[in-house]
ROTIDO-747135 format. One line per field, with one value per residue (C-alpha): x, y, z; residue number from 1. Coordinates in steps of 0.02 Angstrom, whole numbers, plus 50000, padded with zeros to 5 digits. Example, Ala and Ser with C-alpha at 12.3 -4.5 7.8 and 13.67 -1.06 7.14 Angstrom:
2
x	[50615; 50684]
y	[49775; 49947]
z	[50390; 50357]
kenu	[1; 2]
***
This chain:
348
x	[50000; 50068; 50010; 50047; 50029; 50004; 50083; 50246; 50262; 50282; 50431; 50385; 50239; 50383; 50279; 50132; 50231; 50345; 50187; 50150; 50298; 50287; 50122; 50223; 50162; 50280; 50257; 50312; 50311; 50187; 50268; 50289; 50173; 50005; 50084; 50220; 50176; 50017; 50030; 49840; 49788; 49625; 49676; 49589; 49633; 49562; 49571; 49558; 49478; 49665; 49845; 49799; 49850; 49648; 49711; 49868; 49754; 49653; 49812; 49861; 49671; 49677; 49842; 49788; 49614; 49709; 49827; 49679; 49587; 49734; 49707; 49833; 49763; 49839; 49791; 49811; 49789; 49760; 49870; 49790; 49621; 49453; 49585; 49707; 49561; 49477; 49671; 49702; 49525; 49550; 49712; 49636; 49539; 49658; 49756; 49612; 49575; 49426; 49363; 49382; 49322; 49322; 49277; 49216; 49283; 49143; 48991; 48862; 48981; 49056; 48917; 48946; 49141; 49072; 48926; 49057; 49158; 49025; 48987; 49168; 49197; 49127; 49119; 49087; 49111; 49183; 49199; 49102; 48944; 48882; 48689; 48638; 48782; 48764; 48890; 48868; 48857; 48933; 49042; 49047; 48939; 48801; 48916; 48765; 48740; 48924; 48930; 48789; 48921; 49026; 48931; 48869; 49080; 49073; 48932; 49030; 49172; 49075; 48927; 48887; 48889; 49010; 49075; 49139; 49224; 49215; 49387; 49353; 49446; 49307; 49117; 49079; 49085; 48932; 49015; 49087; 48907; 48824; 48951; 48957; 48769; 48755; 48901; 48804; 48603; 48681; 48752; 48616; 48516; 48391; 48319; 48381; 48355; 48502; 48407; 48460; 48598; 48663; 48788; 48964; 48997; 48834; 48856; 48729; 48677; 48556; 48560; 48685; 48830; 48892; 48940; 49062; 49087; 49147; 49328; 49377; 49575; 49554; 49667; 49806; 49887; 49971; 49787; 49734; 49858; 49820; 49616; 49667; 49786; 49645; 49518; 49641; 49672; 49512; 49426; 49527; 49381; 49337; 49284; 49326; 49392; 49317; 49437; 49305; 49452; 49576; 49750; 49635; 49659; 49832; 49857; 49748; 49853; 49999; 49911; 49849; 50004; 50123; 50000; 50011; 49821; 49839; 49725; 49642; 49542; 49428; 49490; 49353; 49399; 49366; 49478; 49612; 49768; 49914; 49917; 49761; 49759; 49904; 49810; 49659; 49794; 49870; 49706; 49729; 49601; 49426; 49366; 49350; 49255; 49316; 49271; 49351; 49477; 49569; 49386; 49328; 49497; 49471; 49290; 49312; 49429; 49358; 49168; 49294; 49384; 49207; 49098; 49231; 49224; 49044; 48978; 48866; 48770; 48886; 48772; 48659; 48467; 48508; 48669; 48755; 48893; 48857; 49024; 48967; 49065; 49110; 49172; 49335; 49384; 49525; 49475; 49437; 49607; 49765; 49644; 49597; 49776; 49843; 49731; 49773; 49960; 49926; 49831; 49922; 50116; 50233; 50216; 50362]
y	[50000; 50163; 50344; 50492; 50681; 50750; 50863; 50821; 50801; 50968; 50931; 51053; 50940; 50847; 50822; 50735; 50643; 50570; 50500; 50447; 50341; 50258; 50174; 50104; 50213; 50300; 50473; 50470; 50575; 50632; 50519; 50346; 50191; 50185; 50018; 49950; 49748; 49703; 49518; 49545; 49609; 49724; 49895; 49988; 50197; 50306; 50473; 50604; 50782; 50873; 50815; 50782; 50690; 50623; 50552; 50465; 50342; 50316; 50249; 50141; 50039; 50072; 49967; 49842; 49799; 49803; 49669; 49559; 49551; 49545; 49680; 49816; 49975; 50146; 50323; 50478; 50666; 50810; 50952; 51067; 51048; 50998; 51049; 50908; 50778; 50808; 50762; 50624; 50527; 50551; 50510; 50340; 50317; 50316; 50165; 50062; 50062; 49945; 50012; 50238; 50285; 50484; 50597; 50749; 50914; 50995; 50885; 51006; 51033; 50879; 50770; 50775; 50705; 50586; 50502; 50492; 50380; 50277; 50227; 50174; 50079; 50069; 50200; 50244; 50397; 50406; 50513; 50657; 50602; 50678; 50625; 50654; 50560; 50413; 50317; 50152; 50204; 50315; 50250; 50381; 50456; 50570; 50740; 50821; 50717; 50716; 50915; 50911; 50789; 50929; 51067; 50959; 50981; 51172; 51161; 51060; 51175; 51324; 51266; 51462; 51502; 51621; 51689; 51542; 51554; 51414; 51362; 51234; 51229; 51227; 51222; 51176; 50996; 50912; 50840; 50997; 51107; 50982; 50962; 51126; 51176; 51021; 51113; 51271; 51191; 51083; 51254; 51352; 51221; 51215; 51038; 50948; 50989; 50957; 51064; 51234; 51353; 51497; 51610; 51584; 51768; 51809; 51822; 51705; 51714; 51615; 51487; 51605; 51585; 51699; 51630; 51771; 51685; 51538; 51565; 51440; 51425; 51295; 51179; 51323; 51291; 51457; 51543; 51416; 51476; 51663; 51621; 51582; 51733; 51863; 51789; 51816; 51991; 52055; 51961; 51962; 51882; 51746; 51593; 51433; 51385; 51251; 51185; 51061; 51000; 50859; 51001; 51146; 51117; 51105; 51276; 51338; 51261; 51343; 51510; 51498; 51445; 51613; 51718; 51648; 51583; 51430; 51363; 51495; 51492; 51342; 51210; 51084; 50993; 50868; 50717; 50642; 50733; 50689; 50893; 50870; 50695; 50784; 50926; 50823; 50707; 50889; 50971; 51107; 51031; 50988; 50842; 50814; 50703; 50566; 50477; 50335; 50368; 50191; 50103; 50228; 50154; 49997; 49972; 50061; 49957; 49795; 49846; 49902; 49739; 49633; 49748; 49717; 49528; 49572; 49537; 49676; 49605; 49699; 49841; 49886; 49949; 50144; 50146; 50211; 50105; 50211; 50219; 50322; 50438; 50483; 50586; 50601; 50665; 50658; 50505; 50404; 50479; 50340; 50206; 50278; 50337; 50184; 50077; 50213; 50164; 49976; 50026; 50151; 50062; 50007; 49821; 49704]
z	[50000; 49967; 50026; 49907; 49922; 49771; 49692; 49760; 49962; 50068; 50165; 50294; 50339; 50402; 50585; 50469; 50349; 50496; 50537; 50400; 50366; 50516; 50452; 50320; 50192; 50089; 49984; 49809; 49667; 49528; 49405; 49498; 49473; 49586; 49646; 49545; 49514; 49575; 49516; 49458; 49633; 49622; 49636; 49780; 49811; 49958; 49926; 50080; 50054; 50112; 50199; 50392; 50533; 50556; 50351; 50426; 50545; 50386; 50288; 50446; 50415; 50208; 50228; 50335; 50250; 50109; 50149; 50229; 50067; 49943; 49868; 49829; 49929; 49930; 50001; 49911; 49982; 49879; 49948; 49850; 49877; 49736; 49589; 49657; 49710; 49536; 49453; 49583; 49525; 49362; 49362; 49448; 49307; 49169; 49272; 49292; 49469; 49536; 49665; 49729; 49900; 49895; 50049; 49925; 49955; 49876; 49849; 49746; 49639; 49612; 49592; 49388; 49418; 49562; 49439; 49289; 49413; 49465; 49277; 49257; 49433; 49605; 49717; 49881; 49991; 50174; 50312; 50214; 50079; 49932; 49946; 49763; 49695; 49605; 49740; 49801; 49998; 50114; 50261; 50413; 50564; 50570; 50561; 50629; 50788; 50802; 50825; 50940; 51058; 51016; 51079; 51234; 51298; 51264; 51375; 51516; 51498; 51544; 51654; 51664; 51494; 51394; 51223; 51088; 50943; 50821; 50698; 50525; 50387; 50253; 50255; 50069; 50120; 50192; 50356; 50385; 50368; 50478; 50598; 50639; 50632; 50770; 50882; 50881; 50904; 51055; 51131; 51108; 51184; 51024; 50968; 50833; 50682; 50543; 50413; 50534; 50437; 50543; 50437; 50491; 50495; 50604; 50785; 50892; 51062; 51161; 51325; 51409; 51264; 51118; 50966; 50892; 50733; 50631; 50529; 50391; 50323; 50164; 50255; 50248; 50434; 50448; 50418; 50537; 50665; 50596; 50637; 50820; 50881; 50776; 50889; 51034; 50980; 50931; 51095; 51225; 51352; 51240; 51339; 51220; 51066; 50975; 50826; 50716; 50607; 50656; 50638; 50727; 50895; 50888; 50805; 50945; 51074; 50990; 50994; 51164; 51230; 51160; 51211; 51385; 51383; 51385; 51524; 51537; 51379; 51377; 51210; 51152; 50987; 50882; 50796; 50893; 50857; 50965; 51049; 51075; 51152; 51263; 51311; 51374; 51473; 51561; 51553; 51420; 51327; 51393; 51281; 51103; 50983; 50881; 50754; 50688; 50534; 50566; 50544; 50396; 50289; 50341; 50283; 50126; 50064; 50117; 50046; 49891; 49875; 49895; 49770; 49662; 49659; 49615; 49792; 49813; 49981; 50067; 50042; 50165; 50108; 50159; 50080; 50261; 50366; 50533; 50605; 50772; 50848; 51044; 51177; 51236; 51400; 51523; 51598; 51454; 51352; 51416; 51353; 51182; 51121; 51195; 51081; 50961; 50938; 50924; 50785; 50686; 50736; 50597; 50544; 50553]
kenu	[1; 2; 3; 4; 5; 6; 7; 8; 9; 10; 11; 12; 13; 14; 15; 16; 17; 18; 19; 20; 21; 22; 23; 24; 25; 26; 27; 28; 29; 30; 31; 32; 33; 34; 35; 36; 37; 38; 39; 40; 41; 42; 43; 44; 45; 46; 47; 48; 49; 50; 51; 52; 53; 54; 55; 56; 57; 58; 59; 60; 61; 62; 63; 64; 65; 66; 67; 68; 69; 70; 71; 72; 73; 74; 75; 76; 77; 78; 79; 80; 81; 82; 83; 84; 85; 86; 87; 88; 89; 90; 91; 92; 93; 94; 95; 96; 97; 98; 99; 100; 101; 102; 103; 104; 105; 106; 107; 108; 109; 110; 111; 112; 113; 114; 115; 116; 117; 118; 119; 120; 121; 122; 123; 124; 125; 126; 127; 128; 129; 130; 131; 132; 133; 134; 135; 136; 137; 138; 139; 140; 141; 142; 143; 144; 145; 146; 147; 148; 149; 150; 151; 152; 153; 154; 155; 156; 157; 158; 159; 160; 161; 162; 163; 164; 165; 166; 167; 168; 169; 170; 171; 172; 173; 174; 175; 176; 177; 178; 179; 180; 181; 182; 183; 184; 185; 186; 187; 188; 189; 190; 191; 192; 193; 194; 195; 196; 197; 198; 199; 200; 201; 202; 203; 204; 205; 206; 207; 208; 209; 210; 211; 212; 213; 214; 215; 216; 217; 218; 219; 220; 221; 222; 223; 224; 225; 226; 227; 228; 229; 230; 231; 232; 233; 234; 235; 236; 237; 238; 239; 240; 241; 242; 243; 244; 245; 246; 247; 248; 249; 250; 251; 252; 253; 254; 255; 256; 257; 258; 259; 260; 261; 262; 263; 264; 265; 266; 267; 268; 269; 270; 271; 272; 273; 274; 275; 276; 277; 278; 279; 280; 281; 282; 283; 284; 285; 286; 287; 288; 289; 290; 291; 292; 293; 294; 295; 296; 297; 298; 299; 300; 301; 302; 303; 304; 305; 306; 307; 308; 309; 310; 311; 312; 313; 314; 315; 316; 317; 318; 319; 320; 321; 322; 323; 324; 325; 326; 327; 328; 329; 330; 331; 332; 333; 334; 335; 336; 337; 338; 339; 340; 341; 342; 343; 344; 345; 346; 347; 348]
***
């Protein structure tokens, strides 16, 4: 199995991609062959929606799923964003791949590209859907039940209410709109209702909190960083920082921490970077929520490798391998990351 970054590796993602390697995954260039010699293996790709460390877990179950089935299984991030993950699929196409599992940057418009891949080999999405695709099924959680456990830590973190500011790195995907509309119904104490849409810019109070805003940074970590000190800057009193991306919370940590907050400011996050595992463990960060990037590689690639035997009973009626997510808190944290690094370690 082999994990690219296309186009050609960042080096000063050196942090991620040491990561990375020690999955047994190894970055290559543009130019070199999906897998080398398959020896007639099906060939299996999952493709991420950006470079994270949330992406890195994936690869660690991609790889092993992959060598379970016999089937050769790699993971590709776009570093660029739709542009790269439009190249990267196509790109799949042209080498006769068997099986694409695609967490859509941009699902509206990318529905066209999505239903031209289904007509040429299976597809399924993960970790974010696109509905009114033509793809097989959708492995992942309920984004917007996920936020809501989200928002239910902001509320533990400040029993008496307070002013929130909320960090994400894009909200044209469909996890990332629902995820973050469930962060701020489960604050404001509203009901459920995933069909709510509150403008990121627009300031909303309610149940005791203020909601100054919601910044995005396109995956761009030094905006991310940027979106954090701003916040600290332009309000000094703010309460919590919520970072709804896997590499958010760290930036805030980083923030918080040279500007002598750390602490003070109330972190809840989501994904289970290693910071933010470490700040739950020291008790920087409240909580977070995970999800389960490991599982979501895993189970694409095994539905993959089975739909394309032609075994398609692996499909369930609603088209949706629930893959529930949870709450993280300090003492719940030594277990999870220990079970963490059995999964993710190098193979012998």
């Amino acid at each position: 199995m082999i994990m690219k970054l296309i186009p050609r590796c960042r080096w000063f993602l050196a942090p991620l991609l040491a990561t990375a390697l020690m999955t047994g995954c190894k970055p290559t260039p543009d130019s070199a062959p999906a897998s080398g010699n398959t020896g007639g293996k099906k060939k299996i790709a999952f493709v991420s929606n950006g470079v994270a460390s949330f992406w890195t877990i994936a690869a660690a179950g991609v790889k092993a799923a992959g060598e379970k089935a016999g089937v050769d299984a790699e993971t590709l991030m776009p570093v660029e964003g739709i542009t790269d993950q439009k190249r990267i699929i196509e790109d799949l196409l042209t080498r006769g791949i068997h099986g694409i599992a695609v967490s859509p940057i941009d699902p509206v418009n990318q529905t066209e590209l999505l239903n031209q891949v289904s007509r040429r080999t299976k597809l399924i999405t993960h970790d974010s859907d696109a509905p009114n695709s033509e793809r097989v099924l959708y492995i992942g959680m309920d984004n917007y039940k996920a936020g809501r456990l989200c928002g239910d830590l902001v509320r533990e973190a400040l029993p008496n209410g307070g002013s929130v500011m909320l960090f994400i790195g894009r909200l044209e995907q469909d996890n990332a709109k629902r995820r973050r509309q469930g962060v701020i119904d489960a604050i404001l104490g509203r009901p459920s209702n995933p069909s709510n849409f509150d403008p990121p810019s627009q300031v909303i109070e309610g149940n005791g909190f203020k909601i100054l805003g919601t910044l995005t940074d396109q995956f761009d970590r030094a905006k991310g960083k940027a979106n954090a000190e701003d916040t600290l800057a332009k309000y000094p009193d703010v309460n919590c920082m919520v970072g709804l991306f896997a590499y958010n919370p760290p930036l805030m940590i980083e923030a918080l921490s040279q500007a002598n907050k750390l602490g003070k400011v109330k972190v809840v996050a989501f994904d289970e970077d290693d910071a933010t595992l470490d700040g739950i463990q020291n008790g920087t960060v409240h909580g977070t929520v995970v999800q389960n990037p490991y599982l979501y590689g895993y189970k694409s690639v095994e539905i993959l490798a089975e739909l394309a035997k032609g075994n398609n009973s692996v499909v369930p009626a609603d088209k949706f391998i629930d893959i529930p997510a949870r709450q993280i808190r300090k003492d719940t944290v030594t277990e999870f990351w220990a079970d963490l690094k059995v999964k993710t370690a190098p193979t012998k």
